[in-house]
C-alpha positions in Angstrom: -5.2 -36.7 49.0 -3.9 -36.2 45.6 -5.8 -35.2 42.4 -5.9 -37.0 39.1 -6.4 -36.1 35.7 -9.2 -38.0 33.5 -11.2 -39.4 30.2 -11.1 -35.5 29.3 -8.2 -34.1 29.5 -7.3 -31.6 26.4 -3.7 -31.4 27.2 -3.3 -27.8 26.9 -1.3 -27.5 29.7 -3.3 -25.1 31.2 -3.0 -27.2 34.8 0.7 -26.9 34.5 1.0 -23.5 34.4 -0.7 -22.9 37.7 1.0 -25.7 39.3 2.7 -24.5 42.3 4.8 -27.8 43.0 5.6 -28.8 39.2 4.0 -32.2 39.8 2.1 -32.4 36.4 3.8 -33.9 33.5 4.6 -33.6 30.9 5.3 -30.4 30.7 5.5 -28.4 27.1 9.0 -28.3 27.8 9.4 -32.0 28.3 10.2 -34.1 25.3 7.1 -36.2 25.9 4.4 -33.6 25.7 2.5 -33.8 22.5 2.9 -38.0 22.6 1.2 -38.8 25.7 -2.5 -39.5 25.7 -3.0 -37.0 28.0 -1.3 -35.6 31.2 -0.6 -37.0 34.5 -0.5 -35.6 37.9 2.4 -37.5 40.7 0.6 -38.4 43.6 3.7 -38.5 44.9 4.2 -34.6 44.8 0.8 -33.6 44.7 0.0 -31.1 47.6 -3.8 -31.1 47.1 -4.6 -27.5 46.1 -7.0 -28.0 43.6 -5.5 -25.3 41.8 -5.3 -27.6 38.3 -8.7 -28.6 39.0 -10.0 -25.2 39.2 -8.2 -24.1 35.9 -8.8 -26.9 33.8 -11.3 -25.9 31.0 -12.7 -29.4 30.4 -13.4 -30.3 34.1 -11.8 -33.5 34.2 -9.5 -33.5 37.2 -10.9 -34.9 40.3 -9.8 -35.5 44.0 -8.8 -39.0 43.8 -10.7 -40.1 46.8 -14.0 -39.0 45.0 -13.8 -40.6 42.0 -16.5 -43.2 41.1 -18.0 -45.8 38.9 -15.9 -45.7 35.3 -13.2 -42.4 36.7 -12.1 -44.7 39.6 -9.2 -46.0 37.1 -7.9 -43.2 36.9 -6.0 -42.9 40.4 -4.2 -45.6 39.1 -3.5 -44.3 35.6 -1.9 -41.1 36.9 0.3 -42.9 39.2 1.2 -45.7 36.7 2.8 -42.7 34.6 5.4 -41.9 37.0 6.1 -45.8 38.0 9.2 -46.2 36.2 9.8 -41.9 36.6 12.5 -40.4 39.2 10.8 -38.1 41.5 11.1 -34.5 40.6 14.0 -32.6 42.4 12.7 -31.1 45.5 12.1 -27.1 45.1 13.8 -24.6 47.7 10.6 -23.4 47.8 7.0 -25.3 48.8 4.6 -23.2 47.3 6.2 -22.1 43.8 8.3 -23.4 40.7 12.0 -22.2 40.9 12.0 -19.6 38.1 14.5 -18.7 35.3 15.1 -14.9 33.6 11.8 -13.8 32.7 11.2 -14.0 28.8 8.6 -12.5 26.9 8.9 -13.8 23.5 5.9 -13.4 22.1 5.1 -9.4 23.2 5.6 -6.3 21.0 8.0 -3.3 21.9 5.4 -0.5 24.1 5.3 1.8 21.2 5.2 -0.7 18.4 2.0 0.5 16.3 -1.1 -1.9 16.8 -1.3 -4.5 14.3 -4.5 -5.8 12.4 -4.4 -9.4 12.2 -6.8 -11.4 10.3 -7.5 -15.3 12.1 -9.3 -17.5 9.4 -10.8 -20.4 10.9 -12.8 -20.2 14.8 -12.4 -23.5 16.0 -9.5 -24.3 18.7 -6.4 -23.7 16.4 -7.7 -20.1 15.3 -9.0 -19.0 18.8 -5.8 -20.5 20.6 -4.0 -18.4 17.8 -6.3 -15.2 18.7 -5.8 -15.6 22.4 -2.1 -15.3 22.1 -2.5 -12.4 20.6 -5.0 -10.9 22.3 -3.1 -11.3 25.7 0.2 -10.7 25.0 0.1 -7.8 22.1 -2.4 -4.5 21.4 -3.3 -6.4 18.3 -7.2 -5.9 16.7 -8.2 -9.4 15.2 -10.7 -10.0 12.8 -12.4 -13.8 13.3 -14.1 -15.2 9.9 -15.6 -18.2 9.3 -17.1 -19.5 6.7 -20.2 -20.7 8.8 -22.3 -18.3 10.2 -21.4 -19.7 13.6 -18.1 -19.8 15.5 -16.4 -23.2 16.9 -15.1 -25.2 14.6 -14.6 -28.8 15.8 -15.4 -27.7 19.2 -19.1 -27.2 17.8 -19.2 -29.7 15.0 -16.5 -31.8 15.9 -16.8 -33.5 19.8 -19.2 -36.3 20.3 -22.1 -35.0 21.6 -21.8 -37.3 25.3 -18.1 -35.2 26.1 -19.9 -32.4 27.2 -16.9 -32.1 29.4 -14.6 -31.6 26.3 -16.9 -29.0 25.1 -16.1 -26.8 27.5 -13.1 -25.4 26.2 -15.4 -24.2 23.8 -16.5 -22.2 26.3 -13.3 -21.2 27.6 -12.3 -19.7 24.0 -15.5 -18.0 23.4 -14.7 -15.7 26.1 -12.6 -13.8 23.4 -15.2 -13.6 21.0 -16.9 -10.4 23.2 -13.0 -8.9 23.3 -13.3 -5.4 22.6 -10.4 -5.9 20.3 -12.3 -8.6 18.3 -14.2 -7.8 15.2 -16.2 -11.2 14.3 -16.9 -11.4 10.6 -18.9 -15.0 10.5 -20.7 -16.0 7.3 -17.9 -15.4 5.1 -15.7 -18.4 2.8 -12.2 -17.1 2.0 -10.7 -17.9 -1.4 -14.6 -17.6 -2.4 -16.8 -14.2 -1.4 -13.3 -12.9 -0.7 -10.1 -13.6 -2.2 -6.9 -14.5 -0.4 -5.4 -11.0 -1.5 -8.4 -9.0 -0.6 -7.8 -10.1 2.9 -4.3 -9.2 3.1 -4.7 -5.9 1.7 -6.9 -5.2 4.8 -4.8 -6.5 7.1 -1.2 -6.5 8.4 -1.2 -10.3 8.7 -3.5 -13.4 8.5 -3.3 -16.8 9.9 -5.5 -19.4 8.4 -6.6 -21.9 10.8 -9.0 -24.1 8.5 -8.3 -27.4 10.1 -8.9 -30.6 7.5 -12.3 -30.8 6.5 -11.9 -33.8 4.0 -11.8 -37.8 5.0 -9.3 -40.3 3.3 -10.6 -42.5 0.8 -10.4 -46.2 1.5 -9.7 -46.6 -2.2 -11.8 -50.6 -2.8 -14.7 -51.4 -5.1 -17.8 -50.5 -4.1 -16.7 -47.4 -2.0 -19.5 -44.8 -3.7 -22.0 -46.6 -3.5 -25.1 -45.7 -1.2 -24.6 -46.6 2.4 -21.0 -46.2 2.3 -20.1 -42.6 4.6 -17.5 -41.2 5.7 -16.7 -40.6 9.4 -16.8 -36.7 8.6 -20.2 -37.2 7.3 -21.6 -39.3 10.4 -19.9 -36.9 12.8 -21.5 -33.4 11.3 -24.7 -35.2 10.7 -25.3 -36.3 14.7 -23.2 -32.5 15.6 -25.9 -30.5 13.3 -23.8 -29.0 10.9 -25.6 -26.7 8.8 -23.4 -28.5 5.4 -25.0 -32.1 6.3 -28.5 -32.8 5.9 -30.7 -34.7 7.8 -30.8 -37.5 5.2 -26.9 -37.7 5.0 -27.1 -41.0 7.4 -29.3 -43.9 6.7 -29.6 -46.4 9.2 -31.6 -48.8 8.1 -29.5 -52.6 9.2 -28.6 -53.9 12.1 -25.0 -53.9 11.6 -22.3 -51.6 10.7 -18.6 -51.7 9.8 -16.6 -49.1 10.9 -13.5 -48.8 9.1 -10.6 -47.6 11.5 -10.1 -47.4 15.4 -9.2 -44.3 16.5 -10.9 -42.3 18.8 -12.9 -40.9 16.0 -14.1 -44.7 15.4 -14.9 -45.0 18.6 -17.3 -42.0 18.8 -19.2 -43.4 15.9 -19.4 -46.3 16.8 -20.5 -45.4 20.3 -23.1 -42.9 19.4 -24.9 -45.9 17.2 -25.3 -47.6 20.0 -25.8 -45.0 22.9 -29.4 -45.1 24.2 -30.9 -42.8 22.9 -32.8 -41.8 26.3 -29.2 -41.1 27.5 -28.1 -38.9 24.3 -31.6 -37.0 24.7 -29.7 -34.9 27.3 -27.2 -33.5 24.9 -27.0 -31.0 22.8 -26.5 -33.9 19.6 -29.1 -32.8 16.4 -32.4 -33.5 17.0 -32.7 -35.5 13.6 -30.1 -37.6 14.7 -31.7 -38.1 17.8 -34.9 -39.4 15.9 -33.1 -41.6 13.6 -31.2 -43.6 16.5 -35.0 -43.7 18.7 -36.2 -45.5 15.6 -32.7 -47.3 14.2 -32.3 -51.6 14.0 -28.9 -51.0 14.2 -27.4 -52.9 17.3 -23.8 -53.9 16.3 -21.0 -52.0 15.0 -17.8 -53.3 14.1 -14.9 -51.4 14.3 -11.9 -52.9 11.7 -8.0 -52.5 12.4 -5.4 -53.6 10.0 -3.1 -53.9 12.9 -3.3 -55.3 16.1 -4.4 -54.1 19.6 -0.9 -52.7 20.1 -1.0 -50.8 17.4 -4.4 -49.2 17.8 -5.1 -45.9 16.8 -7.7 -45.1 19.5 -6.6 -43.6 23.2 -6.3 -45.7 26.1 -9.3 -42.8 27.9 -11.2 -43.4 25.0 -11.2 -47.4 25.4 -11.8 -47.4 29.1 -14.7 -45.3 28.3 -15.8 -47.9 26.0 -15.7 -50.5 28.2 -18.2 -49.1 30.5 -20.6 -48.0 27.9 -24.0 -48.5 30.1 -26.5 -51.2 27.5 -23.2 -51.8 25.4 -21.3 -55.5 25.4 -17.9 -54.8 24.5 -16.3 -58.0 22.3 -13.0 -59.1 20.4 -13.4 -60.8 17.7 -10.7 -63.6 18.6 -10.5 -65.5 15.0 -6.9 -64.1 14.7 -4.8 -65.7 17.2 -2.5 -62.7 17.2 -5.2 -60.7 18.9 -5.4 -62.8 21.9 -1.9 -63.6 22.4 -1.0 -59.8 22.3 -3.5 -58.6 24.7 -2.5 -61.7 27.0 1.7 -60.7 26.4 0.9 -57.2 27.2 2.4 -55.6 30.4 0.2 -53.3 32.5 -0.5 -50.1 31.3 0.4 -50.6 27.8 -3.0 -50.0 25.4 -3.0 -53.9 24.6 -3.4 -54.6 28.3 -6.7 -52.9 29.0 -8.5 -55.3 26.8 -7.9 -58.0 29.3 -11.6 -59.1 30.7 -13.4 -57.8 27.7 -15.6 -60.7 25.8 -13.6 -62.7 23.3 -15.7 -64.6 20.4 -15.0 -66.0 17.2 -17.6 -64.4 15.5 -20.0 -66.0 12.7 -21.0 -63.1 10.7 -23.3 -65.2 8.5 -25.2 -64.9 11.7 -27.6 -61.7 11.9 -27.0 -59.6 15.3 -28.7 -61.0 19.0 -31.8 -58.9 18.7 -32.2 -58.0 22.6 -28.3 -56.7 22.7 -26.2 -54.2 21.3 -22.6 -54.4 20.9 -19.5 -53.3 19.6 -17.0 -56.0 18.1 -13.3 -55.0 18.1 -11.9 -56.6 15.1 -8.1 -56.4 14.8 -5.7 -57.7 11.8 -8.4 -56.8 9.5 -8.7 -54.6 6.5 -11.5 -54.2 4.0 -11.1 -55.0 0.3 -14.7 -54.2 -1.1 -17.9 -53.0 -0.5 -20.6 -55.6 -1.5 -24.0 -54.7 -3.3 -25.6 -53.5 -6.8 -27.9 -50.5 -5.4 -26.6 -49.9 -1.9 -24.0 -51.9 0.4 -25.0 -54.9 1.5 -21.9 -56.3 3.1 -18.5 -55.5 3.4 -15.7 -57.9 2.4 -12.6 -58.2 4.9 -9.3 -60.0 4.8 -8.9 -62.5 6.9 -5.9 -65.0 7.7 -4.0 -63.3 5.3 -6.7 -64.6 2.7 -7.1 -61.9 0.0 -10.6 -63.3 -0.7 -11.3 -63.0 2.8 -14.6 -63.1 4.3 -18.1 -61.0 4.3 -19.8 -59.1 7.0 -23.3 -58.4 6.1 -23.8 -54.6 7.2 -26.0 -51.7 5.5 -23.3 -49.0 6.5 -19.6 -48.5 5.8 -17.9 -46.1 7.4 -14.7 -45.1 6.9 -13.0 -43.3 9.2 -9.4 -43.5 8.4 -8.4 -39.8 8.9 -9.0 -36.5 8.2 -7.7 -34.6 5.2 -6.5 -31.1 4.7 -7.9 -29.2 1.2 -6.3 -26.8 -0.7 -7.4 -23.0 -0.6 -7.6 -20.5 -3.3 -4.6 -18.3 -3.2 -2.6 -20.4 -0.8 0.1 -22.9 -1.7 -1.1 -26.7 -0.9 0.8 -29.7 -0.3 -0.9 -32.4 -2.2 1.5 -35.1 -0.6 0.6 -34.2 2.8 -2.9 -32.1 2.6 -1.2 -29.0 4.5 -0.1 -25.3 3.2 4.0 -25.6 3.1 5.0 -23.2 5.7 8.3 -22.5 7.6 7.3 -22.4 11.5 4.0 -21.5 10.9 4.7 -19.0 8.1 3.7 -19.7 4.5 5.9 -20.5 1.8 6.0 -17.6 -0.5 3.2 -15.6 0.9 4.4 -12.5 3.2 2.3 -12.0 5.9 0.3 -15.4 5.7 0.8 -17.7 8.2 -1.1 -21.3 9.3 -2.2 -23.0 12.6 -3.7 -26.3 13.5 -4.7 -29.2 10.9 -3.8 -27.1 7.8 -0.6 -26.6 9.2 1.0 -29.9 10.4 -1.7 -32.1 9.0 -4.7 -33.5 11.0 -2.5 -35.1 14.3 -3.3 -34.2 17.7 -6.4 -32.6 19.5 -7.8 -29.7 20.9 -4.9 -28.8 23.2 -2.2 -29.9 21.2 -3.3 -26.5 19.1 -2.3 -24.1 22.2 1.6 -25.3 21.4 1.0 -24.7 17.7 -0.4 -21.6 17.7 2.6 -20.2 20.3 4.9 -21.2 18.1 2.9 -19.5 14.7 2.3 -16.4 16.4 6.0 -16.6 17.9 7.0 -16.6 14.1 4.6 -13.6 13.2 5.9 -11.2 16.0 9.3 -11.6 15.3 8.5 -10.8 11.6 6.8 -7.5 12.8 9.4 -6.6 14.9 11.9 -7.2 11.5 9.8 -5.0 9.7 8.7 -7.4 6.8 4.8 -7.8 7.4 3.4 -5.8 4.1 1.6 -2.8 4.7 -2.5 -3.1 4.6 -3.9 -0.8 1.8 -7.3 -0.9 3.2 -8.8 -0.3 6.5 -11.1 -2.3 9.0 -14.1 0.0 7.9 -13.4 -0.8 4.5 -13.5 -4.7 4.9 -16.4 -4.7 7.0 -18.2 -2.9 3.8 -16.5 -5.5 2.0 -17.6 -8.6 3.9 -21.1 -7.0 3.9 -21.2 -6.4 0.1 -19.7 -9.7 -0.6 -21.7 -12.4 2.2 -24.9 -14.0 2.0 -25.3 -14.2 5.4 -22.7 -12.2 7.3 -23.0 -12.3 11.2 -21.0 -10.3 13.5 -20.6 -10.6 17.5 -24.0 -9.7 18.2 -25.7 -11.7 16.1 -23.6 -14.8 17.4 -24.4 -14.1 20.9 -28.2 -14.0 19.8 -27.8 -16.9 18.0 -26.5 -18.7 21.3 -29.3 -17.2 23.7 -31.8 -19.0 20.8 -30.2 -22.3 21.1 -29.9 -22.1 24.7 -33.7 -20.8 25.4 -34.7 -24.5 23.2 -32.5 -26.6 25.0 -34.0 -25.3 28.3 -37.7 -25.3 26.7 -36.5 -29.2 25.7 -33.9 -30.1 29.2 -31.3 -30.2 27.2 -27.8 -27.7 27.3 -28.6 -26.6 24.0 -30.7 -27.6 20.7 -28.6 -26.6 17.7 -30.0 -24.6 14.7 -29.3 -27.1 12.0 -29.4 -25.0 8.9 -28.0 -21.9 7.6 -31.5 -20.6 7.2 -32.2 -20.7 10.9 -28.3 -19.5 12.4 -29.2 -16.4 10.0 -32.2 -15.9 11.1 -31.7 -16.1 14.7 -28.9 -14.1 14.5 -30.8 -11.2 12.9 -33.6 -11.4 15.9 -36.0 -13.9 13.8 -35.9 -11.9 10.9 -34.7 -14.0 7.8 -33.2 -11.5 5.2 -30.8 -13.3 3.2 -28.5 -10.2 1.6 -28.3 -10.2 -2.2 -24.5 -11.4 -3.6 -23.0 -8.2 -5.5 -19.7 -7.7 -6.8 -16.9 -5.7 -5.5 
């Protein structure tokens, strides 16, 4: 019986590369890799080893003959990828892929002096960036973050219900215990220390900030109270020491989410989760208590374009459509929705909205009290946000009206992409919110060099960043080995007295781990994986054993 890869899949490509028969595509060599939702195995060539299934770091391929309830689709997803595919040519061999003249592109000559690289940023772009260098150099890396907590999006950035996803957080944080690795958490770049500083401790750095900042939707009425942005809703439910507990008000019983990609569709899910169900995650325990007591019980997700066009991944749709509690609905007003979804041949993203609820919605009408739901509105774009003290409705085009019509809501949320922001000391692209670089190296800054979000702008998810980062710290080696890295003036000792001197809460490997066995011991105390510390305050204090002593900020 073959495998099949599901909802979950990261598309690192990890699976491939212990493939012994080649059947999982595509490959990073294959044009198509980086475009597809997510990778396929050919049931057609599959010898069932399990061998994918046992590497995986999100846990989401299955045998096919045991998936159930919403995975069962899957079987048929995998194979519907290779349906118009020739098969692979047959190998001499059964057991391994015919191989080439080894290369080792990204290694160091055996006497080449150890390098000291610097990896700013610990979510999956930095950590896929340390890992290469950790297991194919003698490189010493020093990970800083800002946060006195490593993981990036991985931590603050996955819905809280993909515990699956989450565990190639876990995968990573195997390095952070490397006895090459020095962990330098608590510390902002450009800030407590200044992009020189760094480099003058270190032989390189790669900054691996990601995009921290939302798009604006640019209409009346955007700043007023009640209108969020994605960014906001997603670190406020993930615990994010920045957001507060306030940061979310859900006080109405409808909200308008602007956008539909999978972000969107995280959103708007989590509104509408049960909250008996979420209450077995590790999602903020404020946000827990705000949805146990929330009215809210539709959300309305708005696409300018139409269901062909949608943003959102075909995993991430299928997943919607089984949402236990949760009516799934297209709001069929426009007759271009319905007639794509209906002209839609199998497998393309229009075509799994066939069988979901159609309605032309009334929206003067308040939301069925003993439902909740979540309206797919397509063709549709909003052009204000309605009120005097706080949004009240949210004003959308419709039929190609510009005065369009109102949907009452108490929340807009606007989650039309993330946005890159510029550090001190680093070149920024205004244009595109990324650092200019050539291949990963920065435009007129020897020795700096970018990963991830801040380097090709926020496209792509966690594994897409494995690719990136092999081909950044491809690009650094070969600049080592031409001898044009600048030489550090300072050593590790000194920036570790320089990080101590400079941080108001600096946290090293040990204090992480204790931070983690504090948030573990309250999730078990509570049934739950994990119950995040929510505040600086509390990370701090569980990293130093319970003892709060916030350091005093000096100078140099």
């Amino acid at each position: 019986m073959t495998y099949a890869i599901t909802q979950t899949c990261c598309n690192d490509a990890t699976c491939v590369a212990v493939c012994p028969v080649n059947c999982i595509h595509p490959t990073p060599e294959e044009p198509d890799f980086g475009t597809t939702e997510m990778l396929y195995i050919d049931p057609r060539a599959c010898i069932d080893c399990g061998a994918c299934a046992d590497a995986c770091p999100v846990d989401a391929i299955f045998p096919a003959d045991r998936l159930t309830g919403r995975l069962r689709e899957y079987e048929a997803v995998n194979a519907g990828y290779y349906a118009d595919r020739a098969p692979e040519p047959a190998l001499a061999s059964p057991n391994f892929h015919a191989w080439g003249e080894p290369s080792f592109h990204r290694s160091l000559p055996a006497d080449f002096a150890r390098l000291r690289i610097a990896v700013v940023g610990t979510g999956p772009a930095g950590m896929y960036a340390a890992e290469d260098l950790l297991l194919h150099t003698n490189a010493e890396v020093t990970l800083i973050d800002r946060l006195p907590v490593a993981g990036g999006l991985l931590r603050y950035g996955v819905a809280p219900d993909h515990p699956a996803t989450k565990g190639a957080g876990e995968t990573l944080a195997r390095f952070h215990a490397h006895p090459r690795v020095r962990m330098r958490l608590g510390v902002e770049i450009g800030e407590e220390i200044t992009v020189g500083e760094l480099a003058a401790h270190h032989d390189a750095v790669v900054y691996a900030v990601g995009a921290p900042s939302d798009r604006r939707l640019g209409i009346p009425g955007e700043d007023l109270p009640g209108s969020v942005s994605a960014t906001s809703v997603v670190s406020w439910y993930n615990a994010h020491p920045e957001t507060g507990a306030d940061a979310v008000r859900l006080t109405a019983e409808r909200v308008v989410v602007v956008g539909n990609g999978n972000v969107a569709l995280d959103v708007a899910r989590i509104l509408v989760s049960d909250p008996d169900a979420l209450a077995c995650t590790d999602i903020a325990d404020h946000a827990l208590a705000a949805l146990r007591g929330t009215p809210v019980r539709e959300v309305v997700l708005l696409g300018r374009r139409g269901p062909e066009d949608a943003a959102y991944t075909s995993p991430e749709l299928l997943a919607l459509k089984h949402l236990p509690g949760v009516d799934l609905v297209v709001d069929d007003r426009d007759p271009r929705t319905g007639a794509s979804v209906d002209a839609a041949a199998d497998g393309e993203k229009a075509s799994l909205l066939r069988g979901v609820t159609r309605e032309t919605v009334d929206w003067t009408r308040a939301p069925a009290p003993d439902r909740r739901r979540i309206v797919l509105r397509f063709h549709s774009a909003p052009v204000e946000a309605v009120g005097t003290d706080a949004v009240r409705a949210v004003r959308v085009t419709e039929d190609g009206s510009p005065s369009g019509t109102e949907i009452a809501a108490g929340l807009l949320v606007r989650a039309i992409g993330y946005r890159g922001v510029p550090l001190a000391g680093l070149p920024f692209d205004e244009a595109t919110g990324t650092v200019p670089h050539e291949a990963g190296r920065v435009a007129g800054l020897p020795g700096g060099y970018v990963v991830g979000w801040i380097k090709r702008g926020p496209t792509g998810g966690i594994g897409a960043n494995r690719a990136c980062a092999e081909e950044t710290v491809g690009t650094l080696l070969a600049d080592a080995v031409a001898g044009v890295l600048p030489k550090p003036t300072g050593t590790a000792q000194e920036f570790r007295r320089l990080a101590r001197r400079r941080s108001r809460h600096l946290v090293d490997a040990r204090g992480l781990a204790a931070i983690d066995r504090t948030e573990r011991a309250k999730g078990r105390d509570a049934g739950r994986p994990r119950v995040k510390l929510a505040t600086v305050p509390e990370l701090v204090a569980a990293a130093r054993g319970g003892r709060l002593r916030l350091r005093v900020v000096r100078g140099a």
